[in-house]
C-alpha positions as CSV (number, residue, x, y, z in Angstrom):
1,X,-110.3,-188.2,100.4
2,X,-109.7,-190.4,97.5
3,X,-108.7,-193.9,99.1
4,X,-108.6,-195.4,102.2
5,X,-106.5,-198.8,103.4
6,X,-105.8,-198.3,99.3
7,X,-109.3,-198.9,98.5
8,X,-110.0,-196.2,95.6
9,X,-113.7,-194.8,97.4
10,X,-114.4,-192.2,94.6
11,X,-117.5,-194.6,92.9
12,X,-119.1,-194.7,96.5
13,X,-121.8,-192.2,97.2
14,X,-121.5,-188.9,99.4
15,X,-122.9,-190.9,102.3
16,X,-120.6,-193.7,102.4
17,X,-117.5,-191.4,101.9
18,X,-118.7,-189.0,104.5
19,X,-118.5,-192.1,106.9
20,X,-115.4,-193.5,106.0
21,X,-113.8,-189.8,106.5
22,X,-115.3,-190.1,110.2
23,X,-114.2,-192.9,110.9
24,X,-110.6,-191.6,109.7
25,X,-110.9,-188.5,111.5
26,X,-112.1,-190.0,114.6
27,X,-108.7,-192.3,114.9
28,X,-105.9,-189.4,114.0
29,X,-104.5,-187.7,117.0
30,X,-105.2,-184.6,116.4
31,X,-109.3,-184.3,116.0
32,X,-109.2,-180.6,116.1
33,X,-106.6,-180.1,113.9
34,X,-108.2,-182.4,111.4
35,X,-111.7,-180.8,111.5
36,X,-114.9,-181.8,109.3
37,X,-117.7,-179.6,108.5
38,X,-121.0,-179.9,110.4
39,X,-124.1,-181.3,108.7
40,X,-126.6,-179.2,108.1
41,X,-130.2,-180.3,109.2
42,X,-133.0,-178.2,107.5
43,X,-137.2,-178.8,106.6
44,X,-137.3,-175.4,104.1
45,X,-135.0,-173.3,102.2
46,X,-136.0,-170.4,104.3
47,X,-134.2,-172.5,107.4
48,X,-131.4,-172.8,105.0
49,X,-131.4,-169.0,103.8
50,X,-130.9,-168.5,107.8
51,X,-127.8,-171.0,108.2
52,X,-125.9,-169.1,104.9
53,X,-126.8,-166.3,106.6
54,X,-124.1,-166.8,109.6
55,X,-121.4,-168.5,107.0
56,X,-119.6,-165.1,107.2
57,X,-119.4,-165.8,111.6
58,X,-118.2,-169.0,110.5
59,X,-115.4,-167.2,108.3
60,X,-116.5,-169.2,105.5
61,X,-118.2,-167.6,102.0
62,X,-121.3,-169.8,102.4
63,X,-123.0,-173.2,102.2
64,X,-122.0,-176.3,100.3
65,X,-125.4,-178.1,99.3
66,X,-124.3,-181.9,98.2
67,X,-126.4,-184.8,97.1
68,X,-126.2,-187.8,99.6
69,X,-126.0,-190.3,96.6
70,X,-124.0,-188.6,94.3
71,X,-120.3,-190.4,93.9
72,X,-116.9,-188.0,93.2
73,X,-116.8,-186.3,90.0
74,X,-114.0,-184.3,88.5
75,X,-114.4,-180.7,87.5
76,X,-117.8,-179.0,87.8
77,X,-120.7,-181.2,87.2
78,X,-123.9,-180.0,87.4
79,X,-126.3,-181.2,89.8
80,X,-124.4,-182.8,92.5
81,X,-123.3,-179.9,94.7
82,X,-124.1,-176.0,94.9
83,X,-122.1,-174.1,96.6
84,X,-124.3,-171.2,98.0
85,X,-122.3,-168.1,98.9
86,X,-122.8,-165.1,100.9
87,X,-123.0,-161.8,99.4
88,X,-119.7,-159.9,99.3
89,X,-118.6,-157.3,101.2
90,X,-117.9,-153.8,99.2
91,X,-116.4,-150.5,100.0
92,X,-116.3,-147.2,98.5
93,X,-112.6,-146.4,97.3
94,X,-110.8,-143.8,95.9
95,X,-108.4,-145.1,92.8
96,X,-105.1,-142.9,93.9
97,X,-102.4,-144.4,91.4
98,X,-102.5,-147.2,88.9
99,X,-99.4,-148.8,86.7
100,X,-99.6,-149.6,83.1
101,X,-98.6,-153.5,82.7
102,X,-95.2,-154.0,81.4
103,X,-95.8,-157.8,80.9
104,X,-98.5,-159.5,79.3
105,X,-101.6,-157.5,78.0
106,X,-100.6,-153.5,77.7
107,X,-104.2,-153.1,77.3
108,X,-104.6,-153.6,80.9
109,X,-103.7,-151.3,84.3
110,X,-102.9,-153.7,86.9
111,X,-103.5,-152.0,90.4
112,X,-101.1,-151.4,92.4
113,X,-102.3,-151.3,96.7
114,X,-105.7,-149.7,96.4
115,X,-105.7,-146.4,99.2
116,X,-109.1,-145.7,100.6
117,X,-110.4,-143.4,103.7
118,X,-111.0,-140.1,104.6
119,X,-109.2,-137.3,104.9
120,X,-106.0,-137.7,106.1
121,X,-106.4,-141.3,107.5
122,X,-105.5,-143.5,104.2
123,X,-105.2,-147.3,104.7
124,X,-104.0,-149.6,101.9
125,X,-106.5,-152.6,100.2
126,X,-104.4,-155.2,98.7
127,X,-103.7,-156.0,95.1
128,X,-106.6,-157.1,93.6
129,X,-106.7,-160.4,91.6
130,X,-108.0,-159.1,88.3
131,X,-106.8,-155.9,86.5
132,X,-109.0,-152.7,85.5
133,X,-109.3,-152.7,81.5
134,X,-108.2,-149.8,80.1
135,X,-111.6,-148.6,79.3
136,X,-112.3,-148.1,82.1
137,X,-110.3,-146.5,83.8
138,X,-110.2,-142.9,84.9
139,X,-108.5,-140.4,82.3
């Protein structure tokens, strides 16, 4: 939230913003539609290291750590926030079929759905993002 009643907030600090966006949420109709994360109260980062520990219940990929005085900044500065994530899931998969790109970098196999299981029970992955360099991939 970048303004409120057309005041630009971005020079006030965390704090301040957090309060203004309560008071906002707490007027709309739909409070649990519009939802706001839950503060996090901790005394040691072993307390915290539990708390990340239950982002993935949460369906979220971990903890945002933000300082209370710290105003809005644009792109990535450092020291302000953290965002602590969860380790990733991972499977074991079997590479089935791959397609050489035919637009863009031919140095590159783009996968196609990913099959994995066992036997004769095969289920799809999705796309991934990123494409497998052609080094290494399986001759």
């Amino acid at each position: 939230m970048f303004r409120v009643c057309r005041e630009d907030i971005r020079s006030k600090s965390q704090s301040e913003r957090r309060t203004l966006l309560e008071s906002v949420q707490a007027k709309t109709e739909y409070p649990e539609i519009f939802r706001i994360s839950a503060l996090i109260d901790f005394k040691s980062w072993d307390d915290l290291a539990i708390v990340r520990e239950q982002s993935r219940a949460m369906i979220a990929e971990g903890i945002m750590l933000k300082r209370k005085s710290a105003t809005y900044q644009v792109g990535r500065k450092r020291g302000d926030w953290w965002k602590w994530k969860i380790d990733p899931l991972s499977v074991d998969a079997v590479m089935i079929y791959a397609q050489r790109a035919t637009v863009g970098a031919p140095t590159y196999i783009p996968i196609t759905p990913l099959p994995f299981g066992m036997a004769t029970n095969w289920c799809p992955l999705p796309k991934p993002i990123r494409a497998l360099p052609m080094r290494r991939s399986i001759r």
